[in-house]
N, CA, C and O atoms as a Maestro MAE file, in Angstrom:
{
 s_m_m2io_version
 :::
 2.0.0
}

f_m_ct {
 s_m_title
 :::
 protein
 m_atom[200] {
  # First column is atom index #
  i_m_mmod_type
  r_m_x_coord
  r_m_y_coord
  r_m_z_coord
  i_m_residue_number
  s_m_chain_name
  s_m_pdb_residue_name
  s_m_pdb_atom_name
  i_m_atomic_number
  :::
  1 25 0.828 -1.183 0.000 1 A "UNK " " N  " 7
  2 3 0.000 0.000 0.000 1 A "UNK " " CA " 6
  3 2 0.879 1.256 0.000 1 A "UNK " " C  " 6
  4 15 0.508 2.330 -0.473 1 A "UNK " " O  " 8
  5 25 1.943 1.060 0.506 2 A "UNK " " N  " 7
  6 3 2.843 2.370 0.866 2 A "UNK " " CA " 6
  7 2 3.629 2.520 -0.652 2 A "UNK " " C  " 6
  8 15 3.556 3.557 -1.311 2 A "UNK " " O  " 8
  9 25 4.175 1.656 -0.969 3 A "UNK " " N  " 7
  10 3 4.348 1.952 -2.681 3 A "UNK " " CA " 6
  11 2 3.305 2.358 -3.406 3 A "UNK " " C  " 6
  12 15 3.478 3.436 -3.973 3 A "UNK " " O  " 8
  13 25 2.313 1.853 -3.560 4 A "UNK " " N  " 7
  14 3 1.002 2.340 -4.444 4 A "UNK " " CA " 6
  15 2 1.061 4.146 -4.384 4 A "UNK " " C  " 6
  16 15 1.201 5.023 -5.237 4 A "UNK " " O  " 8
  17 25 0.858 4.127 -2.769 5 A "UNK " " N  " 7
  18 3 0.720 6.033 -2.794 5 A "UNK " " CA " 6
  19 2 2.001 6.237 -2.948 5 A "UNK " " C  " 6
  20 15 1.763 7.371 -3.363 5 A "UNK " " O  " 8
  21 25 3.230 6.179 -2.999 6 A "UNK " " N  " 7
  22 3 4.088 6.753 -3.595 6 A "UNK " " CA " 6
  23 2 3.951 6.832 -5.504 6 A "UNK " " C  " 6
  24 15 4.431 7.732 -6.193 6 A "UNK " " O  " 8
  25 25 3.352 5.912 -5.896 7 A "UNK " " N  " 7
  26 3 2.957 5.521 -7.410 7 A "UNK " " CA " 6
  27 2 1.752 6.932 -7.769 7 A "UNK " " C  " 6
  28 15 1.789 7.900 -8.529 7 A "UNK " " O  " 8
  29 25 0.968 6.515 -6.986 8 A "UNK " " N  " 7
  30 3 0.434 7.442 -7.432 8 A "UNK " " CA " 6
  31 2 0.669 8.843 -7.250 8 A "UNK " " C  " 6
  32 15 0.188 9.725 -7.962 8 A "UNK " " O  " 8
  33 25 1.643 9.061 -5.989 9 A "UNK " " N  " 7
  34 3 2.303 10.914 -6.018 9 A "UNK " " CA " 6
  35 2 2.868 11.338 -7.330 9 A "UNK " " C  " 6
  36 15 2.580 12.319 -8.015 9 A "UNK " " O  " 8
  37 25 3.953 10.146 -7.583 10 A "UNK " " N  " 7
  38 3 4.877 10.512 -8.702 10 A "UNK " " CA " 6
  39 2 3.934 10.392 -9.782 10 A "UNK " " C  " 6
  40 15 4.079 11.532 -10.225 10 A "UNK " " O  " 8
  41 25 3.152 9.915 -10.472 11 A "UNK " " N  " 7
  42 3 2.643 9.674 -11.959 11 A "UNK " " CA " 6
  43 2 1.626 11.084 -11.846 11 A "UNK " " C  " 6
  44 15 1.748 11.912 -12.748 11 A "UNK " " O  " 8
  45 25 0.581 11.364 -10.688 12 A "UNK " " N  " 7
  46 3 -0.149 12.670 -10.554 12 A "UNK " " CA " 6
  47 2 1.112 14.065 -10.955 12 A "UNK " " C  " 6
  48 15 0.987 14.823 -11.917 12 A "UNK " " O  " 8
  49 25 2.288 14.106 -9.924 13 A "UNK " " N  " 7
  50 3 2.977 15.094 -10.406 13 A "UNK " " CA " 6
  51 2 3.631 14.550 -11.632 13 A "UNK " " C  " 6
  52 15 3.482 15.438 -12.471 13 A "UNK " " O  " 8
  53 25 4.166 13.726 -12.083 14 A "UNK " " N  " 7
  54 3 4.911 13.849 -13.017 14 A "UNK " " CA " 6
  55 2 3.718 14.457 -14.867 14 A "UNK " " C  " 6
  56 15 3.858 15.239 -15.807 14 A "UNK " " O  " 8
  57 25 2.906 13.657 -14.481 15 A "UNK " " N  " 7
  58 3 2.110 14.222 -15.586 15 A "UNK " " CA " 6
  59 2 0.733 15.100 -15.215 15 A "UNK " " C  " 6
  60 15 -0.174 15.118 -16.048 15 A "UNK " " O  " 8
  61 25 0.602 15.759 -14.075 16 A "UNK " " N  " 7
  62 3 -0.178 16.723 -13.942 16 A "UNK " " CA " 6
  63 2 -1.450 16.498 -13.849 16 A "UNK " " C  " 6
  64 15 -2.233 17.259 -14.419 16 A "UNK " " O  " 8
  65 25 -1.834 15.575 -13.225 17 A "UNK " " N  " 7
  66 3 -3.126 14.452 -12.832 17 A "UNK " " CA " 6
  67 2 -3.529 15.562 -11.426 17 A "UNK " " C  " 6
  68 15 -2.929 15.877 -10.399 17 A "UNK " " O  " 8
  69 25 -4.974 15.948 -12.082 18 A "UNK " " N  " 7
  70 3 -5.680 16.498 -11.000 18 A "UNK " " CA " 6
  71 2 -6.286 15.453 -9.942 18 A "UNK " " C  " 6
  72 15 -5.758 14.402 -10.307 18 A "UNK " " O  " 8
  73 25 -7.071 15.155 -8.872 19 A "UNK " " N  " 7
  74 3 -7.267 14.246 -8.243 19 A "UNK " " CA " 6
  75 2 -8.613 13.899 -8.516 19 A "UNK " " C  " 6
  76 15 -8.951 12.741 -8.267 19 A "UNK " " O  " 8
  77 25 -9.564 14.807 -9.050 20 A "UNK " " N  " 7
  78 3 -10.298 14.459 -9.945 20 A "UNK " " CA " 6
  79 2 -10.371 13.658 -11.582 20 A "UNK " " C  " 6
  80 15 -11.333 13.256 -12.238 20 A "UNK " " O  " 8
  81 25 -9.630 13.658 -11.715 21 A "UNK " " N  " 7
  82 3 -9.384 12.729 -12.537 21 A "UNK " " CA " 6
  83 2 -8.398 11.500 -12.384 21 A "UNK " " C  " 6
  84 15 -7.752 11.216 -13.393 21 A "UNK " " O  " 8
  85 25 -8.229 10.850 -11.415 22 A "UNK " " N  " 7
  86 3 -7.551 9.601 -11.069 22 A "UNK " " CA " 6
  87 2 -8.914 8.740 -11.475 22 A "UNK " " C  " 6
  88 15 -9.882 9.463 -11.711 22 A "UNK " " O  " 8
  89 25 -9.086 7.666 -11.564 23 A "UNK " " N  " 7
  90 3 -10.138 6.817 -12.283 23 A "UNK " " CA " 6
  91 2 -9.752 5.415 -12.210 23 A "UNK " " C  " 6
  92 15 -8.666 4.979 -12.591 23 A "UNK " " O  " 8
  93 25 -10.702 4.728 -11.700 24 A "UNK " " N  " 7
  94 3 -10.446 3.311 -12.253 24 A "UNK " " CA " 6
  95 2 -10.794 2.963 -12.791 24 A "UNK " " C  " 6
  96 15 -11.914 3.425 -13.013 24 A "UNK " " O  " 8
  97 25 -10.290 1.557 -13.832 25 A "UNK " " N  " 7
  98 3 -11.071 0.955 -14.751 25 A "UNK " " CA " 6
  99 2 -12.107 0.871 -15.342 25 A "UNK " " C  " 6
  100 15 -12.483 0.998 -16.507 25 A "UNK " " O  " 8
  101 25 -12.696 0.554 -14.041 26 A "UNK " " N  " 7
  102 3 -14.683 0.406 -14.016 26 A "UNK " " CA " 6
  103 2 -15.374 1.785 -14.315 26 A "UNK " " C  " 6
  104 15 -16.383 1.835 -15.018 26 A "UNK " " O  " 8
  105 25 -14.939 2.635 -13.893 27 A "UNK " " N  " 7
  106 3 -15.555 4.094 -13.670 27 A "UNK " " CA " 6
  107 2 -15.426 4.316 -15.242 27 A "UNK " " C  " 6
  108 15 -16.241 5.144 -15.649 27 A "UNK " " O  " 8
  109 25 -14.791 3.902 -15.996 28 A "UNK " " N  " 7
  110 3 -14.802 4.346 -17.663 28 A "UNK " " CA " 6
  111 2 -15.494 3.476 -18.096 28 A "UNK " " C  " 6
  112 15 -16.687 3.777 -18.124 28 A "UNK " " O  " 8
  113 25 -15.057 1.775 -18.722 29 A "UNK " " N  " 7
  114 3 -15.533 1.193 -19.160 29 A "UNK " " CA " 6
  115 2 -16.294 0.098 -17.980 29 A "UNK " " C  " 6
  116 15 -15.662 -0.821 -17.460 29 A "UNK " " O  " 8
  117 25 -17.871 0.412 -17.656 30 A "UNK " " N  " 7
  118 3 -18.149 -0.544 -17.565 30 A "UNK " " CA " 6
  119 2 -19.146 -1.699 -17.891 30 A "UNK " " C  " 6
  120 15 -20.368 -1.796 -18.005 30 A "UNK " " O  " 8
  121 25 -17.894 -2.667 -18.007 31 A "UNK " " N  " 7
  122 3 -18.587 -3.822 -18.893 31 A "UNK " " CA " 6
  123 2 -18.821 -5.035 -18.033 31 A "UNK " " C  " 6
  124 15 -19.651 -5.831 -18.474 31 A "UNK " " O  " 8
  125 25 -18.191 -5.348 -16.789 32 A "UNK " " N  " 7
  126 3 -18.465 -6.199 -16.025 32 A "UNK " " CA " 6
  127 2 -18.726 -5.513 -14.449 32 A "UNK " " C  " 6
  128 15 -17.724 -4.997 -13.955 32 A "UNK " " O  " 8
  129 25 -19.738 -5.480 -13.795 33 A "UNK " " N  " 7
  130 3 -20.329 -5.214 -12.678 33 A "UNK " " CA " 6
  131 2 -19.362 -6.064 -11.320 33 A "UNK " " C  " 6
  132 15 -19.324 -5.758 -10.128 33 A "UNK " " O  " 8
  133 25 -18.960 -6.709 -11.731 34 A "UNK " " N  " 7
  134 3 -17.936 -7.328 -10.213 34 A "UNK " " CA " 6
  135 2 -17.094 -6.686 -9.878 34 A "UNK " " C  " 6
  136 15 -16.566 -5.812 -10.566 34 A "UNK " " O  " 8
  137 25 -16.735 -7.048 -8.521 35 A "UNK " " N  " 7
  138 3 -15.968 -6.023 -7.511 35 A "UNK " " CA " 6
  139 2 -14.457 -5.722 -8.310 35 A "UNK " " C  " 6
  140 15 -13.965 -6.660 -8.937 35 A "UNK " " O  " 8
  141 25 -13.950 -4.787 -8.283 36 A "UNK " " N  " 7
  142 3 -12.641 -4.591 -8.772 36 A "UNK " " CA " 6
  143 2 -11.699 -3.791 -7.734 36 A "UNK " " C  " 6
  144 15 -12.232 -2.844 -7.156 36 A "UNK " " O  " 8
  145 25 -10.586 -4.029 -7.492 37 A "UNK " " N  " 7
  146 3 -9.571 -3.414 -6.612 37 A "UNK " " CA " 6
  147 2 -8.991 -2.388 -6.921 37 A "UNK " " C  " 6
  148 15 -8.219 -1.823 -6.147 37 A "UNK " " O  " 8
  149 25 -9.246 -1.983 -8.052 38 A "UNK " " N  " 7
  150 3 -9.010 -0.732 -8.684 38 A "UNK " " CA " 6
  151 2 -9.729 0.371 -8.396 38 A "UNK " " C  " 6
  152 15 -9.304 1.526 -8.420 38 A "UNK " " O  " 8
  153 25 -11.086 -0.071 -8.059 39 A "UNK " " N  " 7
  154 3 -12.330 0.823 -7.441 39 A "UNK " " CA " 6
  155 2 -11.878 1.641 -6.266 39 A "UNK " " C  " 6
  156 15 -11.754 2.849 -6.065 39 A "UNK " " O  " 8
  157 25 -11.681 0.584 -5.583 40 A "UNK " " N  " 7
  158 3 -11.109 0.700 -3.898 40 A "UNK " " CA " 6
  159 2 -9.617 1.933 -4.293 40 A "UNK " " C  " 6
  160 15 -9.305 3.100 -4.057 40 A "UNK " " O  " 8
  161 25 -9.271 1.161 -4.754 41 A "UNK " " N  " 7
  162 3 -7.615 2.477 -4.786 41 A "UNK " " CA " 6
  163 2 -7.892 3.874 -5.053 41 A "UNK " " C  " 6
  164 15 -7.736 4.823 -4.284 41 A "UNK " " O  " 8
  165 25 -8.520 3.878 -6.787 42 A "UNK " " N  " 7
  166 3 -8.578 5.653 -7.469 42 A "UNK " " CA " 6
  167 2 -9.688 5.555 -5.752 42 A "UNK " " C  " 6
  168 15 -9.371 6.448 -4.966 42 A "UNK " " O  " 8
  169 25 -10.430 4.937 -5.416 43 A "UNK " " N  " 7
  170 3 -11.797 5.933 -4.518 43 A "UNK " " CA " 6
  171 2 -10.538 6.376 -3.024 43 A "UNK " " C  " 6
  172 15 -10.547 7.343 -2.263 43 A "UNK " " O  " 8
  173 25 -9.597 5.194 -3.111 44 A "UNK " " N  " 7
  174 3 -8.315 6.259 -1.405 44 A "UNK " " CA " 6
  175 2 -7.416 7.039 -2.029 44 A "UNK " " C  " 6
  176 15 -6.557 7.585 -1.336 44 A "UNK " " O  " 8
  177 25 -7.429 7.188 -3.067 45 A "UNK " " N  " 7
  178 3 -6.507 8.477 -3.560 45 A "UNK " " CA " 6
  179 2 -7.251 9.454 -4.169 45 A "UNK " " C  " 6
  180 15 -6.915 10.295 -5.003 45 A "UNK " " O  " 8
  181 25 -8.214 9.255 -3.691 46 A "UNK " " N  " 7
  182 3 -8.887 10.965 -3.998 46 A "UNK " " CA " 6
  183 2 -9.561 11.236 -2.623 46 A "UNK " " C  " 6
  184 15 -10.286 12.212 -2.439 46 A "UNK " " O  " 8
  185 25 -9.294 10.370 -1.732 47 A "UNK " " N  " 7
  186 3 -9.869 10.695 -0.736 47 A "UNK " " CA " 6
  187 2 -8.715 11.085 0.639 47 A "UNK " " C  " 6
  188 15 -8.796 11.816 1.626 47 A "UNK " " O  " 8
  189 25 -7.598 10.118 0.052 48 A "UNK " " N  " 7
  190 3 -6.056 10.842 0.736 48 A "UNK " " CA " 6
  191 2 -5.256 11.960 0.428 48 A "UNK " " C  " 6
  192 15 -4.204 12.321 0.954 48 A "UNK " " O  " 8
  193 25 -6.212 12.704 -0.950 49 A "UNK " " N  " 7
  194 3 -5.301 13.531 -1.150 49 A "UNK " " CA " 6
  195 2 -3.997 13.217 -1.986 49 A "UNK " " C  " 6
  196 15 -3.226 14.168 -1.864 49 A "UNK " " O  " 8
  197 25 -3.510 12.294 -2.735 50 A "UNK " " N  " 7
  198 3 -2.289 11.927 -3.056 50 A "UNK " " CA " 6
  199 2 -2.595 12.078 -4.675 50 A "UNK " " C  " 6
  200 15 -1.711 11.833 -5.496 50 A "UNK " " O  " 8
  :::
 }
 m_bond[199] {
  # First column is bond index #
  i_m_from
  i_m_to
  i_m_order
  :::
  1 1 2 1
  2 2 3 1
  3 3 4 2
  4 3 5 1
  5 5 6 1
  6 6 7 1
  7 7 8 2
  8 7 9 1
  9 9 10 1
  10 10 11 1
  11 11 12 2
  12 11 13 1
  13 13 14 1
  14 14 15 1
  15 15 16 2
  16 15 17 1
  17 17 18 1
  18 18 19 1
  19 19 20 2
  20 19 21 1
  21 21 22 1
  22 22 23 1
  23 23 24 2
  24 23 25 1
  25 25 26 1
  26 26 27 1
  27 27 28 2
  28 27 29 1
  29 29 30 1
  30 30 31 1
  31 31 32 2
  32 31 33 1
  33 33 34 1
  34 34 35 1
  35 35 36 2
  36 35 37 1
  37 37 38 1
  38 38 39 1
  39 39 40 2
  40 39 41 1
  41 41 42 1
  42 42 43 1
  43 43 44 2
  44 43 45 1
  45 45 46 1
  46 46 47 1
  47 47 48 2
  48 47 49 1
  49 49 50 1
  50 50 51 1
  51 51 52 2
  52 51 53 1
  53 53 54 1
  54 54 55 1
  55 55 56 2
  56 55 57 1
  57 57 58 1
  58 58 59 1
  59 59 60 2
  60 59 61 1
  61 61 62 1
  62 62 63 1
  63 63 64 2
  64 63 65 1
  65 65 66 1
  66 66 67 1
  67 67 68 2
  68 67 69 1
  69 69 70 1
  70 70 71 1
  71 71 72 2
  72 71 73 1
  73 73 74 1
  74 74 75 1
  75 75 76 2
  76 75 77 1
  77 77 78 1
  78 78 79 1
  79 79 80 2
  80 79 81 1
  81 81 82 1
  82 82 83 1
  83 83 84 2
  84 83 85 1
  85 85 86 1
  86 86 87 1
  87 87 88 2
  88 87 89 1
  89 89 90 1
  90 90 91 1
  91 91 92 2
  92 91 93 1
  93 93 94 1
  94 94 95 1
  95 95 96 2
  96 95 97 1
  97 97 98 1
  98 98 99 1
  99 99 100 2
  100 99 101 1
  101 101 102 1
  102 102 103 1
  103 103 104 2
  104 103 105 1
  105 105 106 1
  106 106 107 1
  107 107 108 2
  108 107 109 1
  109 109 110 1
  110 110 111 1
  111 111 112 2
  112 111 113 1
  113 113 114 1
  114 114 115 1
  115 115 116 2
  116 115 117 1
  117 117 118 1
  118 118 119 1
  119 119 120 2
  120 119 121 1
  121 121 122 1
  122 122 123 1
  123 123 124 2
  124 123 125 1
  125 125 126 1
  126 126 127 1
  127 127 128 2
  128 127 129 1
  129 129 130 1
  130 130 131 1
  131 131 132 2
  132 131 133 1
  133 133 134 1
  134 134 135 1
  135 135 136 2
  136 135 137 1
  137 137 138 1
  138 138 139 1
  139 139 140 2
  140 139 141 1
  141 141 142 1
  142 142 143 1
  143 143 144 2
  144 143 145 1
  145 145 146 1
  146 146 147 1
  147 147 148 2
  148 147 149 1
  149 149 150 1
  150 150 151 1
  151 151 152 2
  152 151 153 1
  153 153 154 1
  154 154 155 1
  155 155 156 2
  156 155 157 1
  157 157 158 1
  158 158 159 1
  159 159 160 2
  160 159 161 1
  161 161 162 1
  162 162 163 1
  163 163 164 2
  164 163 165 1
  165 165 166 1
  166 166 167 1
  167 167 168 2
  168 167 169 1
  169 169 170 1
  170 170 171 1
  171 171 172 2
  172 171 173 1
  173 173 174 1
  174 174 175 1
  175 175 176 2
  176 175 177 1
  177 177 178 1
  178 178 179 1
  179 179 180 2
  180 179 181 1
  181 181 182 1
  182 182 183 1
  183 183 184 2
  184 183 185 1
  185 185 186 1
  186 186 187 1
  187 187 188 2
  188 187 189 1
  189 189 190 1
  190 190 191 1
  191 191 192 2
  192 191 193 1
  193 193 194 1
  194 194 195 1
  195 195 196 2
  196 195 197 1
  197 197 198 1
  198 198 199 1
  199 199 200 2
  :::
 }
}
């Protein structure tokens, strides 16, 4: 988990990723309704601030 938010500090600053626009998978295309872990992440990095 502690790498992930470092992943996501650097890729937000390096290419200028507002925190509104971090996104997971599902939130664009969705084509399958089952749980995804991707959900869970973009939804704690917009909610940590990172």
């Amino acid at each position: 988990m502690a790498a992930w938010r470092v992943l996501v500090k650097v890729l937000r600053a390096r290419y200028g990723i507002p925190l509104d626009r971090v996104y997971a998978h599902n939130w664009i295309d969705v084509k399958d309704a089952r749980y995804c872990e991707g959900c869970a992440l973009a939804k704690m990095a917009r909610e940590w601030g990172e």
